[in-house]
C-alpha positions in Angstrom: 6.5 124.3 208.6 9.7 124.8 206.5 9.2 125.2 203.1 5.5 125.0 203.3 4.4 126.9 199.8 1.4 127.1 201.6 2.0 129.5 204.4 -0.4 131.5 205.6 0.1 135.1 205.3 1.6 137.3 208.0 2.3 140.5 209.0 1.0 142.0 206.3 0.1 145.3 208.4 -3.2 146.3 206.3 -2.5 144.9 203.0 -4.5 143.3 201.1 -3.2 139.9 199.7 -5.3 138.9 197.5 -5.5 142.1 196.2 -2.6 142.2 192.9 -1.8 146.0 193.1 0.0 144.9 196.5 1.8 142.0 195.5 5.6 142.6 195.5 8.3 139.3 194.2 11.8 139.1 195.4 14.7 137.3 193.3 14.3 134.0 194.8 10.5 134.0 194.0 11.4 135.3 190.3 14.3 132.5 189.9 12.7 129.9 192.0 10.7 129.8 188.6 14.0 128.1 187.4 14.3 125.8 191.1 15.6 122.5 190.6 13.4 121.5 192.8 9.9 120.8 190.8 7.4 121.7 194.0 9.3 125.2 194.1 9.3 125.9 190.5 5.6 125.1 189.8 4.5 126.9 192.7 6.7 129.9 191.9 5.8 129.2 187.9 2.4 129.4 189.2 2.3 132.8 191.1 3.5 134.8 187.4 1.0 132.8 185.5 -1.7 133.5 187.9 -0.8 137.3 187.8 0.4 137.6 183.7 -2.6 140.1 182.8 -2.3 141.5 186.6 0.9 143.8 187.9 3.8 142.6 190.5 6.4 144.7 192.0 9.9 144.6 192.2 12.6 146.8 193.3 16.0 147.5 191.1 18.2 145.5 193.5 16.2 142.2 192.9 16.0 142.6 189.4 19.7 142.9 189.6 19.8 140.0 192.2 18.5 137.8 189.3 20.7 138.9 186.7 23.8 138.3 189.1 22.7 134.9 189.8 22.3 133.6 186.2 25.1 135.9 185.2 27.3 133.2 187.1 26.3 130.0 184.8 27.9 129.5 181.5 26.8 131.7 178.3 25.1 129.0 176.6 22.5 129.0 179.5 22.6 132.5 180.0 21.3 132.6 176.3 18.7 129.7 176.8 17.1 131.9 180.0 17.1 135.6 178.9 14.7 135.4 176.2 11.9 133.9 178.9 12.5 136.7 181.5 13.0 139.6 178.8 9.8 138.5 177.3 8.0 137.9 180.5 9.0 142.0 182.1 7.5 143.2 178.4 4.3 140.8 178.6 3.8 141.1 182.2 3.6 144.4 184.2 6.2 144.1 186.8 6.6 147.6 187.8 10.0 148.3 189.2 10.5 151.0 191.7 13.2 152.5 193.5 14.0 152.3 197.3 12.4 155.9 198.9 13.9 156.8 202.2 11.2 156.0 204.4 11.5 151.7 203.0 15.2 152.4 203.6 14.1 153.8 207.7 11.9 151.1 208.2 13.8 148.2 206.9 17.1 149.3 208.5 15.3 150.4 211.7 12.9 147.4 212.4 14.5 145.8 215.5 12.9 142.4 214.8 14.5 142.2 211.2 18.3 143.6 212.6 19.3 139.5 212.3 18.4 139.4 208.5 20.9 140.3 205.7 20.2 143.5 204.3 18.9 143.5 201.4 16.0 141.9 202.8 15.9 144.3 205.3 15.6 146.8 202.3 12.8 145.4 200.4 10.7 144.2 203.5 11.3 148.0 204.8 9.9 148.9 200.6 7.0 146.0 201.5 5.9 147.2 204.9 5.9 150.7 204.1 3.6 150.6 201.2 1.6 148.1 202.5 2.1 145.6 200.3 2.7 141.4 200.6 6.0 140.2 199.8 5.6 136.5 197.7 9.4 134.8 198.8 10.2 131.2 197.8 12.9 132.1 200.6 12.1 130.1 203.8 14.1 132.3 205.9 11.4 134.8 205.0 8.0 132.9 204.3 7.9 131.0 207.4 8.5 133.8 209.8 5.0 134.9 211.4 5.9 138.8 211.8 7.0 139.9 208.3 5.0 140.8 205.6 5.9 137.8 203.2 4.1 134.7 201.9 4.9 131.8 199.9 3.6 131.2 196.7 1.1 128.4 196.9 1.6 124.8 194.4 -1.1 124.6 192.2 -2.6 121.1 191.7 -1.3 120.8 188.4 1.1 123.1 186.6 -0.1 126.2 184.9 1.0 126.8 181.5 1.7 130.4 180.7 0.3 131.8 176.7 2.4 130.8 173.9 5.3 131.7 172.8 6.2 132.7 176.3 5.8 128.8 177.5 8.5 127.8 174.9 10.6 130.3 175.9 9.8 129.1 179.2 10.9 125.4 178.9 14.0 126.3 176.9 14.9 128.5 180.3 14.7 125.2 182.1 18.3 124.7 180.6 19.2 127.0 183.9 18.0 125.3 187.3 19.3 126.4 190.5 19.4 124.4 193.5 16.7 125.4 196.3 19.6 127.1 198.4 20.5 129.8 195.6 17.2 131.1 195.9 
């Protein structure tokens, strides 16, 4: 169902998706911490709380996907988000790697992905190939049944990450994007 932050898990070609040391987040599941919409942001909220003590992958081009998306909002919320996310990369291990050419083969040379834009081509190619599970608030992702990608799942209430990273937190919520940014 679209936009189902409940999706079951695809093709995750051997991977493990419970297991942390395979989880991999794209830009949309990092922002969608700052989604207008309040089921998005909890559930994505929820998938870095879950995982603070843990360790998440990410790849330099969606790091830099999330700085060019808040980089296009006023200064004054600029300033009101990056102290959240540069506290939250130090507190939390999000290990970010570099494409190596065998992601860049398979995500460029994965029939079944050619209709995709290509920087999701990239990191699903990074995803497959090192077996991991991507965690996308991106529908155009999450609900397809044969990449590796699920969506974070809503938590029955909302998680509350360790002081002072929650106040840093809330005083991001000056930035909210609307769903179709992500």
């Amino acid at each position: 169902m679209p936009g189902d932050l409940h999706a079951a898990p695809h093709d995750t070609q051997g991977a493990d998706p419970t297991d942390p040391h395979d989880a991999y987040a794209d830009a949309a599941l990092f922002m969608g911490m700052n989604s207008a919409d309040d089921r998005v942001r909890i559930a994505c909220k929820a998938f870095f709380a879950e995982r603070l003590g843990g360790r998440v992958r990410m790849s330099w081009e969606q790091v830099g996907r999330c700085d060019d998306l808040v980089w296009h909002f006023p200064r004054r919320l600029q300033d009101a988000y990056y102290p959240f996310m540069d506290n939250l990369h130090t507190d939390m291990r999000i290990e970010r790697q570099a494409y190596e050419p065998d992601d860049l083969r398979c995500g460029l040379e994965t029939p079944a992905w050619a209709g995709l834009p290509t920087h999701e081509r990239l990191l699903l190619g990074m995803v497959r190939n090192r077996r991991g599970v991507l965690y996308s608030a991106s529908p155009r992702l999450s609900d397809r049944e044969d990449l590796p990608v699920r969506a974070p799942a809503a938590p029955g209430t909302e998680p509350l990450f360790p002081e002072p990273l929650e106040r840093l937190y809330r005083a991001s919520l000056a930035l909210r994007l609307p769903v179709e940014a992500l």
